[in-house]
N, C-alpha and C positions, 0 to 999 in steps of 0.2 A: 803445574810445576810449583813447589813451593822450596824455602831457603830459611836455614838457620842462622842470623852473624848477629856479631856479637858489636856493640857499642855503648859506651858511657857504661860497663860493667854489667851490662845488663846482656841478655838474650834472648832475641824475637824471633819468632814463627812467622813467615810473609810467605805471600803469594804477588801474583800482578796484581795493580790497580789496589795493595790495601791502602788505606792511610792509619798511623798509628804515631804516635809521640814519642819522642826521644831525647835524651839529654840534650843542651844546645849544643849545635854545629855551627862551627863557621860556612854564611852563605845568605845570600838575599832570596827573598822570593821570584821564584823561578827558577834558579837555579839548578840544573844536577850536582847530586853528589853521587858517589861510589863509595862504598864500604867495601874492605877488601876482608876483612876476615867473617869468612862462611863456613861454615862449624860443618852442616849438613847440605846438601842436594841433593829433591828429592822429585819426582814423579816416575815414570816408565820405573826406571832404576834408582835405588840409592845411593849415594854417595858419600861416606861418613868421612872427615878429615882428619888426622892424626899429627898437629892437632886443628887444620883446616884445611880446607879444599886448595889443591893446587891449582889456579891460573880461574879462581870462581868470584864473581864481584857478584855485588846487588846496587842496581841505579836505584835513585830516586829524586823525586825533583822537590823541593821547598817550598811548601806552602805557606807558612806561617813563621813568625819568631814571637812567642810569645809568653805570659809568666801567668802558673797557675793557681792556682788560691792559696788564701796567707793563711800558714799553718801557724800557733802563738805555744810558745815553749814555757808554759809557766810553773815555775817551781816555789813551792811556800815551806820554810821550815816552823813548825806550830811554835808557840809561844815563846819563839825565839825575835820577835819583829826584822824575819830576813824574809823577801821573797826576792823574786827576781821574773820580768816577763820580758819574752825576745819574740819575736817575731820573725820570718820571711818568707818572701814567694820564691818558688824555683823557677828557674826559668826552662821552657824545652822548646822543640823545635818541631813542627806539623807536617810531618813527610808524608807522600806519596810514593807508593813501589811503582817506579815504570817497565823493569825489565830484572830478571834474573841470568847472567852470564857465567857461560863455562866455556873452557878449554883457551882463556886467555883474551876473551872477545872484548874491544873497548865499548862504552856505553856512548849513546848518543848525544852529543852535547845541548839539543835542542829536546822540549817536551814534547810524545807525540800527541798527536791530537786526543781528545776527550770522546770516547764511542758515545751517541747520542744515545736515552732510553727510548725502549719502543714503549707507545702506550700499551695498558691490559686489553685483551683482544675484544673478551664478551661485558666483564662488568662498567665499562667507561664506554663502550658503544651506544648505549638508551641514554647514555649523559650527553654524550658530545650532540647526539642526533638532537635532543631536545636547546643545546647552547647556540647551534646553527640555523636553528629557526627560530630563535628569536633576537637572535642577530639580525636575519635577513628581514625580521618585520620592521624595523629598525633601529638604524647606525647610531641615534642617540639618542634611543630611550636605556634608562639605565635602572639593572634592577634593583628592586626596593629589599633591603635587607629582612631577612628572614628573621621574629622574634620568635625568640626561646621560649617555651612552657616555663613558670614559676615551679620551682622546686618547693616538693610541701614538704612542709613543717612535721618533724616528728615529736609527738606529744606525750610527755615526759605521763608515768602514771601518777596518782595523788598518794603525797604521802603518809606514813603510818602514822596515828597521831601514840605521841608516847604519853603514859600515866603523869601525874602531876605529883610529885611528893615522893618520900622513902621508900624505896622498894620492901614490900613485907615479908620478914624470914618465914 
């Protein structure tokens, strides 16, 4: 099921579980928020809102409150001795989609839990097999960091030598 709503003038595409950035919201981490204006609802069926979905929210819970890189506004008028340089960071806010709701449904005030990742079935199996026995040779030998091969050197060719003196017509 994914959800179209609209905040800080913008409009995002979510599903469950994305996380995406957003103008700031008021709210600490942890937090739920609700957005209430949801443009589209979409999976099985669609749901287009005119000009949004009646009784449709999107939770999310607060990750972060934080400011993104300084952008510098510099303007120079030539030979006039005018410039002028500004600076600032915007600030946004690190959300998490925990649920998409219809037909009026309230969102949970608490975050659900985090679904744990399952390890890859076949390619991490000949890893783990080999990290458990040498665990169990033992508990505090610790391994020795693996060096890197030296990166070779690419070697420039020699250069043309040029004539010495006026080029002759």
């Amino acid at each position: 099921m994914f959800a179209v709503f609209k905040t800080g003038g913008k409009q995002y595409r979510v599903a469950a579980e994305d996380v995406l950035k957003v103008a700031k919201l008021k709210g600490e981490p942890g937090e739920i928020v609700e957005f209430g204006e949801v443009l589209v609802v979409g999976g099985d069926s669609v749901s287009l809102g005119a000009p949004t979905v009646a009784g449709a929210t999107v939770a999310a819970e607060v990750l972060d409150q934080a400011r993104g890189p300084k952008i510098i506004a510099f303007k120079k008028r030539r030979r006039k001795n005018s410039r002028r340089k500004r600076g600032f960071r915007e600030e946004f806010t690190l959300i998490r989609i925990t649920e998409i709701l219809t037909d009026g449904k309230k969102a949970n005030k608490t975050a659900p839990p985090r679904p744990k990742r399952a390890p890859a079935p076949a390619a991490e199996a000949g890893a783990e097999a080999t990290e458990t026995a040498a665990a169990s040779e033992g508990a505090t030998a610790k391994k020795a960091p693996a060096k890197k091969a030296p990166k070779a050197k690419a070697k420039k060719p020699p250069a043309k030598a040029k004539p010495k003196g006026k080029p002759k017509k």
